[in-house]
C-alpha positions in Angstrom: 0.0 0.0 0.0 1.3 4.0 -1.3 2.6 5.5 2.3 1.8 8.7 1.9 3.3 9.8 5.4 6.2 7.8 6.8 8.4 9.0 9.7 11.6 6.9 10.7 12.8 6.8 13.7 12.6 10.4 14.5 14.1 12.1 17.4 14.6 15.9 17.7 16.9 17.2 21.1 16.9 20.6 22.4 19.8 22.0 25.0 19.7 18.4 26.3 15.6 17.9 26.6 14.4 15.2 24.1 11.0 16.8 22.9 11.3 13.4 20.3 11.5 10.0 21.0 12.1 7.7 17.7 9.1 8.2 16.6 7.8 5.9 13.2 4.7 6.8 11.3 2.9 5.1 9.1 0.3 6.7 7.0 -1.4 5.4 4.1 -3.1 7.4 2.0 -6.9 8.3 2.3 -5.9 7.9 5.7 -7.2 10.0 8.7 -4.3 9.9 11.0 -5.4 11.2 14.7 -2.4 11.9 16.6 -3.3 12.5 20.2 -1.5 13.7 23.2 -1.1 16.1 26.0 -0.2 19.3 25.4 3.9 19.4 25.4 3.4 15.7 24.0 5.5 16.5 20.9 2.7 16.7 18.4 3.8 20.0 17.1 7.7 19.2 17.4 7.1 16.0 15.4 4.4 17.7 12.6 7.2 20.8 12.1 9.8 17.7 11.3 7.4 16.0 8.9 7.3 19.8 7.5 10.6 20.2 6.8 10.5 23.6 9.1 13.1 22.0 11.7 15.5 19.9 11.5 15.5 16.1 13.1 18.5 15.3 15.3 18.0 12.0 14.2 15.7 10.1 11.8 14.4 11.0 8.7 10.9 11.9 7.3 8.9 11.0 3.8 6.0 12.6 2.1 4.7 10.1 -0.9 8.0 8.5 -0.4 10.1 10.9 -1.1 12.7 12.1 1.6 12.1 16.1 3.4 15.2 18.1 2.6 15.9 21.5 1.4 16.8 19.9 -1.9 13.1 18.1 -2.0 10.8 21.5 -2.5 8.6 20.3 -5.1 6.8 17.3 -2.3 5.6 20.5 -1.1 3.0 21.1 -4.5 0.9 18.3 -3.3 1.0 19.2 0.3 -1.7 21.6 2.6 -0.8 22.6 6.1 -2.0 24.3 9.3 0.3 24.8 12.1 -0.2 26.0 15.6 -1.7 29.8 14.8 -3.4 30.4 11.3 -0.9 32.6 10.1 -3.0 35.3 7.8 -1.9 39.3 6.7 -4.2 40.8 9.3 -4.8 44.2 7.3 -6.3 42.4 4.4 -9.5 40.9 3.8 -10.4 37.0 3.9 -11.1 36.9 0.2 -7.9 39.0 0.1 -5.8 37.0 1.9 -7.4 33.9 0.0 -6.4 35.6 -3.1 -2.9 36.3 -2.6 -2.4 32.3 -1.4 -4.3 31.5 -4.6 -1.4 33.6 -6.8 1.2 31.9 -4.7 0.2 28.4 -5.3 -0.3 29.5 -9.0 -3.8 28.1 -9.0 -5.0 28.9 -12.3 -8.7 28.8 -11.4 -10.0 31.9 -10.2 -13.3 30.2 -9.1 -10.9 28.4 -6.2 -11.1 31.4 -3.8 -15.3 31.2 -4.1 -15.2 27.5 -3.7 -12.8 27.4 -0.8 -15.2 29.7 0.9 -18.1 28.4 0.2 -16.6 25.5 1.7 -15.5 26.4 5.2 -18.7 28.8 5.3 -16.6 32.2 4.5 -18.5 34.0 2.3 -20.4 36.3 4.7 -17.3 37.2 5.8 -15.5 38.1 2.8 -14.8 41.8 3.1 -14.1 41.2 6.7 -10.5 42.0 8.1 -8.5 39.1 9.0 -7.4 40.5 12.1 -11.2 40.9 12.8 -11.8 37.0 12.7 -13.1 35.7 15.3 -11.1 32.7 17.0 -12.8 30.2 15.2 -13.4 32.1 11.8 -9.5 32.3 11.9 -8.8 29.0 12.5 -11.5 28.3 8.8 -9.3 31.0 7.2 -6.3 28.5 8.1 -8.4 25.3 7.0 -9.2 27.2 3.7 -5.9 28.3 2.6 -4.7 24.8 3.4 -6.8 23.0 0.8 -6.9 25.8 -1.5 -4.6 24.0 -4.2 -6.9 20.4 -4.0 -3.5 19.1 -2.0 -3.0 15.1 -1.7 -2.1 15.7 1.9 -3.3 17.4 4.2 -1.6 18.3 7.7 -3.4 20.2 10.6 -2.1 20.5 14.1 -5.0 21.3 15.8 -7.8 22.3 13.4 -10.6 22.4 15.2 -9.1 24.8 17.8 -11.8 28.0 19.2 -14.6 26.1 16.8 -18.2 26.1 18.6 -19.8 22.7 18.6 -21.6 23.2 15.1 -18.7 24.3 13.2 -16.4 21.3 14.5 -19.1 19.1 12.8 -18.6 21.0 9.7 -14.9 20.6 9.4 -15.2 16.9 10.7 -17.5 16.6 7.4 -14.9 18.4 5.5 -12.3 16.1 6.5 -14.3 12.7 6.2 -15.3 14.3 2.6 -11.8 14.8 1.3 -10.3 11.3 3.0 -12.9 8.9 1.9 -14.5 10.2 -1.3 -11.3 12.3 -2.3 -8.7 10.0 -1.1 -7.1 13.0 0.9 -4.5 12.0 3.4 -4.9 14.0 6.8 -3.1 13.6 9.4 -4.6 15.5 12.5 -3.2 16.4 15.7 -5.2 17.5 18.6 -5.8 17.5 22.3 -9.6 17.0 21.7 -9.5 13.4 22.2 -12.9 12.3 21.6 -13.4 14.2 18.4 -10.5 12.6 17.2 -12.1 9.5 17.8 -15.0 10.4 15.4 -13.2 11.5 12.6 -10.0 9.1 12.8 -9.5 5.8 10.7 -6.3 5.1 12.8 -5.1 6.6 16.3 -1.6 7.3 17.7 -1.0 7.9 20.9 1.8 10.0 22.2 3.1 11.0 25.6 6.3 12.4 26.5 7.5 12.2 23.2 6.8 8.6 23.2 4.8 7.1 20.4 3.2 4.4 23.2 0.4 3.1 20.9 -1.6 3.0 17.7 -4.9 1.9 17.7 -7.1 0.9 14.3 -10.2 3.1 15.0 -12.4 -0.6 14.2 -10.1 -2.1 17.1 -10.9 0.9 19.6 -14.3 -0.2 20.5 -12.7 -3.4 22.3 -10.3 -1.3 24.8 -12.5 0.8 25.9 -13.8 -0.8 29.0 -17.1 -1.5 29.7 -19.2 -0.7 33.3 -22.4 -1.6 34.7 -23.3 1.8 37.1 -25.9 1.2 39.7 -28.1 2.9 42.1 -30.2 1.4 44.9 -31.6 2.0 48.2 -28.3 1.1 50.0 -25.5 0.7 48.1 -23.0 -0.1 50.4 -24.9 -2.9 50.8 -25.8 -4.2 47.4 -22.3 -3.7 46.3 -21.4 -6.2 49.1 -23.7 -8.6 48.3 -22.6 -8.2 44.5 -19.5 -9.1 45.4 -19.9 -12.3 47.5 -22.1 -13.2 44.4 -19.0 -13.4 42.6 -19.8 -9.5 40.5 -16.7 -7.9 41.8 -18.5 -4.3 43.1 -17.2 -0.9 44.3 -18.6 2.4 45.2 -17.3 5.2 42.8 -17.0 8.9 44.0 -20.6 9.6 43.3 -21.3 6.9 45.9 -23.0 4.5 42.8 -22.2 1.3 42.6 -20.0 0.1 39.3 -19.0 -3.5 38.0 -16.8 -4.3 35.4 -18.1 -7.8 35.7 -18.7 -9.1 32.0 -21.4 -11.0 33.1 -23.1 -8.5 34.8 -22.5 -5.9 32.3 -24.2 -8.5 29.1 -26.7 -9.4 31.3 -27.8 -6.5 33.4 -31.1 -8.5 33.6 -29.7 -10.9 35.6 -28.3 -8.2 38.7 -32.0 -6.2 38.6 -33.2 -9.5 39.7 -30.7 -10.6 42.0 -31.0 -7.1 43.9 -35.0 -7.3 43.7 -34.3 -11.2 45.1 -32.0 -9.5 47.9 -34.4 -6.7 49.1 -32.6 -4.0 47.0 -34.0 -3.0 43.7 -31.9 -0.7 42.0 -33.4 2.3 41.2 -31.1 2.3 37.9 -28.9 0.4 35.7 -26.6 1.7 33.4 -23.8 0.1 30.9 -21.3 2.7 30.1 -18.7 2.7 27.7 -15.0 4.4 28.4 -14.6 7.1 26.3 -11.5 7.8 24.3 -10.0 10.5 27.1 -10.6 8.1 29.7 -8.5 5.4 28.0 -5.9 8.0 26.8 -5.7 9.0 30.5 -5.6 5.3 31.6 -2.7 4.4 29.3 -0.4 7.2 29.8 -0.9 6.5 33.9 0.2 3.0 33.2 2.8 3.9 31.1 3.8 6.5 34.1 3.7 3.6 36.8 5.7 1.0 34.3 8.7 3.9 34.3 8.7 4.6 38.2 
């Protein structure tokens, strides 16, 4: 399969800190690459490598499987990117601004700026000041000039940053639109975790500069862990007699009573009638699934106690 994004090994030092750790990629194309971690992680340290705008101390980067170096500039034709702040010329409009990238990128088509906006809904705020953006409206100016010239990949370190809930939809529809019926690679970093995990064919995790794991989004569904949440009467002592029923129980900070018995949890059923049998019908019964920040958070704590 065409690797569209492949990273090596890649390490990058400052002054003695290792912001890197060997970090290998894998991206194929039409892929939707989350890359998750903390803030400091080195998502942005590792996308600027890939970008050929710093140096690795060691390893070495490919775009469509050709090498980034100084000598390399034409990989670039094929390739959109947003980096930390949308960088825009704050004096001039949106459809200015758009206008100038278009000349740039020598994009024939002068219908491209109109399309691009119609887009990443920009049009209302064509004659607008960039510097006048909101957050948000910013961030679309940065979406916008990055797909401007119809690239192959697409990079974005943090797009959906100051977005309100309806217009991270739209850009996740964006995305999923250019990966899957455009066969656009993307490869997304963000904090965000469990918007990630809606958009995201595959998931890599990394902490501390540490790629610890890569998760096919299919696969994802069996790690999260499963819970049966319960309330009753008295839960101290339903959880109790849970227990000595063999459905391991404990009371969790909201004082409810949780399970991560499978048998209790594929056949919740089974406990409302045990409880009613024992003089404690619960007065609810929930299966809840981990979400994607509570796993992240799990792993990186195990990772944490595996180092001490």
């Amino acid at each position: 399969m065409h690797q569209a994004i492949q990273t090596n090994r890649l390490s990058k030092s400052y002054k003695g800190f290792q912001a890197v750790k060997g970090i290998s990629l894998n991206i194929n194309k039409g892929e939707i690459y989350g890359f998750i971690g903390l803030n400091g992680a080195g998502k942005t340290t590792t996308i600027r490598m890939l970008l050929g705008l710093i140096r690795p101390t060691h390893g070495t980067c490919y775009i469509n499987e050709k090498k980034v170096s100084l000598k390399n500039h034409s990989i670039w034709r094929k390739v959109g990117y947003m980096v930390e702040t949308p960088y825009s010329y704050p004096e001039l409009t949106v459809k200015e601004n758009l206008e100038i990238y278009r000349r740039l990128r020598l994009i024939s088509n002068k219908n491209k700026v109109s399309e691009v906006m119609n887009q990443l809904n920009l049009t209302r705020y064509a004659q607008k000041k960039a510097k006048d953006l909101s957050l948000g409206n910013a961030q679309r100016l940065g979406i916008a000039k990055a797909i401007l010239h119809t690239p192959e990949i697409l990079i974005l370190d943090e797009p959906v940053n100051g977005l309100d809930p309806a217009g991270i939809v739209e850009i996740r529809d964006l995305l999923q639109d250019l990966a899957f019926n455009k066969g656009v690679t993307i490869l997304i970093s963000s904090h965000l975790l469990d918007e990630v995990a809606k958009i995201a064919t595959k998931i890599g995790i990394i902490h501390e500069g540490e790629l610890i794991q890569e998760i096919e989004s299919t696969k994802l569904n069996k790690l999260l862990n499963q819970r049966l949440t319960i309330d009753s009467q008295d839960n101290k002592s339903a959880a109790s007699k849970m227990s000595k029923a063999g459905y391991f129980s404990v009371l969790n900070k909201d004082g409810l009573i949780e399970t991560y018995n499978k048998k209790a949890i594929l056949h919740p059923d089974e406990i409302s009638r045990f409880l009613v049998y024992e003089g404690l019908p619960p007065t609810r019964l929930t299966v809840e699934e981990e979400n994607l920040e509570s796993y992240f958070l799990r792993i990186i704590k195990g990772k944490g106690e595996m180092l001490q």
